[in-house]
C-alpha positions, 0 to 999 in steps of 0.5 A: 628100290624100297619094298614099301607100296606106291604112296605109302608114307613111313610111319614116323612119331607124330607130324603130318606125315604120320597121319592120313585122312581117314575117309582117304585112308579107307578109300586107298585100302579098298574098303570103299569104293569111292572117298566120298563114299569114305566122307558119307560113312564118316559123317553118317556115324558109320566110321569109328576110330578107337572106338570114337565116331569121327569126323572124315578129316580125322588123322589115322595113325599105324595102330588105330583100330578102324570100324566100319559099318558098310555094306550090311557088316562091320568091318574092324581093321588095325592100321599098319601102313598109311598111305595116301593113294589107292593101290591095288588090292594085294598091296591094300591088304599088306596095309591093314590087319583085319579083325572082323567077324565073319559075315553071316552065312548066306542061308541066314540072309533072307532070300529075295522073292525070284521069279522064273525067267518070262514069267512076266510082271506079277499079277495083283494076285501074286503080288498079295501073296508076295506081300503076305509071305513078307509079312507086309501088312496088306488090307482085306480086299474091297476095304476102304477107309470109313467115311470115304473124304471125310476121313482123309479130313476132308469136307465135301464143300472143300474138295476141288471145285472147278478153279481146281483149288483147294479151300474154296468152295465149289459148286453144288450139283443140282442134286444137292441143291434138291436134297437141301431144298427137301425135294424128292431124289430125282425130282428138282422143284415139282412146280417148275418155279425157282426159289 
């Protein structure tokens, strides 16, 4: 029986058989864990092959260096077996050299914001505490935007009306119609008669 993995092809000088996919390739050495996942690195620009980006049906040969972007580093492999089906790890690592830089040292990744089990959800207190020590940019409190509508681009004889519909009109108040009128706050027509 050969020594080589299970859907491993030997490599030959050119033809089909000296080539995989490479979005199959990264798939079947477990640096993926999905070949679509493989196809969305390739065609997001997250995959090189000797330093070109590729597209995910782009033939990988033995020797071609591999980068990929993928899970917040760089891995950089050189092919030394293609093979067409995933196999397991130890059998995937036999099948590329891998030149990639260490990855950052955990202290160097900022820690998520953990709360004590039962804690229960933050308050709006914490919250803006939390948003502070993010450096998220969080308005004073009882700020709001000046001119309140109108700064949206929004005029008050456009808003909602009662069909519930942008654009037209809606109905004025009697309010509204009394301030128009130049009648005192409160008051409607003193004389009870209607214009």
């Amino acid at each position: 029986m050969s020594d080589e993995a299970p859907g491993a092809v030997r490599a030959q000088g050119g033809g089909a058989a000296g080539s995989v996919r490479v979005d199959s390739w990264i798939w079947s050495v477990r640096l993926v864990k999905t070949r679509s996942m493989g196809a969305t690195a390739c065609r997001g620009g997250h995959v090189k092959v000797n330093g070109e980006r590729v597209k995910p049906a782009y033939g990988v040969r033995v020797g071609d260096e591999v980068r990929l972007r993928h899970g917040g580093r760089e891995r950089v492999v050189v092919v030394r077996r293609i093979i067409r089906k995933r196999v397991g790890a130890p059998v995937a690592v036999e099948c590329y050299a891998d030149n990639s830089p260490p990855p950052p040292p955990s202290a160097a990744v900022a820690p998520a914001g953990v709360r004590d089990r039962g804690a229960g959800r933050p308050t709006k207190r914490d919250r803006r505490e939390m948003e502070r020590l993010r450096g998220m940019a969080v308005p004073p409190p009882g700020w709001r935007p000046p001119g309140g509508t109108a700064a949206r681009g929004v005029r008050p004889e456009e808003s909602t009306g009662p069909g519930g519909t942008r654009g037209e009109p809606r109905e004025r108040g009697r309010r509204e119609a009394a301030d128009e009128q130049g009648y005192p706050e409160g008051l409607e027509n003193p004389e009870g008669s209607e214009d």
